[in-house]
N, C-alpha and C positions, 0 to 999 in steps of 0.2 A: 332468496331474492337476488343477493348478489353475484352469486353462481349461475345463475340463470342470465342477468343480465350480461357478465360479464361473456359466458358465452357466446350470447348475441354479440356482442360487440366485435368479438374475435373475427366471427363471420365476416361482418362489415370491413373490420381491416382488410379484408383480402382482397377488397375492392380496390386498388389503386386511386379511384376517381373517390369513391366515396369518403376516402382515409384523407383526403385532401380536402376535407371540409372543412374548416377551424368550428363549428360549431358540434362536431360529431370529436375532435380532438379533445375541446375541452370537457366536454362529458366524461369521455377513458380516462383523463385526468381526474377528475372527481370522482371517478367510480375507485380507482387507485388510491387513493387519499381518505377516501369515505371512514376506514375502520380505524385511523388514526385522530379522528375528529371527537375531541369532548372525552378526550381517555388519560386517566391519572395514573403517575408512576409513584410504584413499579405494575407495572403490566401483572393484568392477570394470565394466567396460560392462555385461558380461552384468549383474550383479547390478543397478545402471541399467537395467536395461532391465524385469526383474521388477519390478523397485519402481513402474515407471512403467504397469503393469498396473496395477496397484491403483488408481491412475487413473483408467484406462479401467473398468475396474468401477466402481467410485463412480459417475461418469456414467450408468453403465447402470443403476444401483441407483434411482437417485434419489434425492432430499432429504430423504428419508425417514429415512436413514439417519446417526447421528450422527459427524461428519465432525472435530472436534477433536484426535483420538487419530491420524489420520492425519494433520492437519497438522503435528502436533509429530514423529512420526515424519521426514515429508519433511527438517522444518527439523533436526532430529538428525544426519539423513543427507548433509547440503548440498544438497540436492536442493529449492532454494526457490523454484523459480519452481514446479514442480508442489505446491508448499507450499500459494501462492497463489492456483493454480487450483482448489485441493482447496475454500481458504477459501470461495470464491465461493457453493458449496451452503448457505453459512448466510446462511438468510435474512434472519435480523433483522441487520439492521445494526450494531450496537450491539455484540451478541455478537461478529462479524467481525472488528469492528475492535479488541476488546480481544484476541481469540487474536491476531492478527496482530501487534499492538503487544506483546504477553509474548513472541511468538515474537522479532521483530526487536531487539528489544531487546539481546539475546545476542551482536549482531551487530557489526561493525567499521565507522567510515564507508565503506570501501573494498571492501566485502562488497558493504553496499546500492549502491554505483555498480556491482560486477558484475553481480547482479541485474538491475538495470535494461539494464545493456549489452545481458546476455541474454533481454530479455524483446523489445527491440526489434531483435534477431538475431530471433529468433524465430519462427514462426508461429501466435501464438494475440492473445486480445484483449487488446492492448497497454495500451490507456488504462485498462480497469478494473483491470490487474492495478497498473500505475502507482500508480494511485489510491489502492491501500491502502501503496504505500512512499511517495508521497507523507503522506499524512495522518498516517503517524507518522512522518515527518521534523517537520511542521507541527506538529502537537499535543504534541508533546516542544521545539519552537523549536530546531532543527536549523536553522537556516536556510543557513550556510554551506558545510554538508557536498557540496551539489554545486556549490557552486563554481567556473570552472573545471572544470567536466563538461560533458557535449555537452547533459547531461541540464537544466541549470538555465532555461533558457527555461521548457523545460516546466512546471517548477516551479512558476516565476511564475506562467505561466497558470493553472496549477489555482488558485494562490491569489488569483489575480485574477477568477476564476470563480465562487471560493467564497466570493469576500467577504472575505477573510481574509488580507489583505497588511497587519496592523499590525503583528506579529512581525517580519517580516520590514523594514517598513519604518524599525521603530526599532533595528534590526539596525544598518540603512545608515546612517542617521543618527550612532551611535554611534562609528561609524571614519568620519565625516566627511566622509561622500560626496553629500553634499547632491546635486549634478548628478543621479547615478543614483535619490534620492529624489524629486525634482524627476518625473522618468522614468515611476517607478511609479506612482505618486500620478494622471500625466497617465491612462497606461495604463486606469487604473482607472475612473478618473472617464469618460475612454469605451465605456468597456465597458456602467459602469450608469449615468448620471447623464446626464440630457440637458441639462443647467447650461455652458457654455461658460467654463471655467477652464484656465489653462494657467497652468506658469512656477510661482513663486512663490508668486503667488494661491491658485493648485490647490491646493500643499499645504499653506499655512499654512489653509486652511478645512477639509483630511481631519486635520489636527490639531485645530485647535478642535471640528469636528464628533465627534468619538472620543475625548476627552481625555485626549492621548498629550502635553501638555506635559511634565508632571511627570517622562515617560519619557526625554524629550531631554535631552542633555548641555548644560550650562548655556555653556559654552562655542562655543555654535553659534548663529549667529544668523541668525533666515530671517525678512526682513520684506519685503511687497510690493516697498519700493522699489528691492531687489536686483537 
């Protein structure tokens, strides 16, 4: 039945006029939502497996369709790596990334490491999906939570990508790990900075340059001639 309908439905989206119906809207909606209704966790496979329909329709739907009420469904149901593939259809960025951060939120640090585990099992696009557990690790200053994860290289990168390794780097500093700030700091600087700095230099200049003094522990002392 569901396959069937949901077929039909698809058709109808390609109508422009007729996808603009709110009452032809809220149906795709309900038909979306349908296999997640009166379902006890933990999920059986079978019942996994309908949910992960609704998926597969969404995709076939298009972006058209408001996709919010299915991500919190997914994240309801544990079902979060298809959470975040759902999120992807929104296209403002903005919106994305705040469903995604209320959804995660709810979550355990050892949750988002399964996640992740599962997404790079997986066969779908790894790095965007990453992306959004990365960014609310980042934007919340989680910085330690993958620690000792296969997953924290990666980490880095993104934030070394995005500009965005001061969180983290007054992180290290804090527990006194100067060496590995030392590290980032180098990282970084090659990544964007055609400046030839290394060592001590490097980072006593991404502090001056960011004015991350006030943020260091007084206790810590990094001066060139280290």
């Amino acid at each position: 039945m569901l396959p069937l309908l949901g077929s039909a439905l698809v058709k109808l989206s390609t109508s422009a006029r007729l996808f603009s119906i709110p009452s032809l809207r809220s149906v795709i909606q309900q038909v979306l939502l349908a296999p997640f209704e009166d379902v006890c966790l933990p999920l059986s496979l079978d019942q996994q497996e309908e949910c992960s329909k609704s998926l597969e329709l969404l995709h076939q739907l298009g972006v058209g369709v408001s996709v919010p009420a299915l991500v919190k469904a997914f994240f309801r149901v544990g079902m979060c790596v298809h959470a975040l593939q759902a999120s992807l259809l929104v296209l403002c960025e903005r919106e994305r990334a705040d469903l995604v951060n209320n959804s995660l939120s709810e979550l355990r640090n050892e949750e988002l490491v399964a996640i992740l585990d599962t997404i790079t099992d997986g066969q779908c696009p790894s790095d965007e999906l990453k992306s959004l557990v990365f960014y609310y690790l980042s934007s919340h200053h989680y910085h330690t939570w993958l620690l000792g994860s296969v997953h924290f290289s990666e980490y880095v990168q993104f934030l070394v990508k995005g500009k965005n390794i001061e969180g983290l780097l007054v992180k290290i500093l804090e527990n006194h790990r100067v060496k590995e700030a030392v590290r980032l700091v180098e990282v970084y600087t090659q990544y964007h900075s055609s400046t030839e700095l290394f060592g001590m230099e490097a980072l006593k200049e991404f502090l001056d340059s960011h004015n991350l003094w006030e943020l260091i522990p007084s206790t810590i002392e990094i001066s060139v001639s280290q």
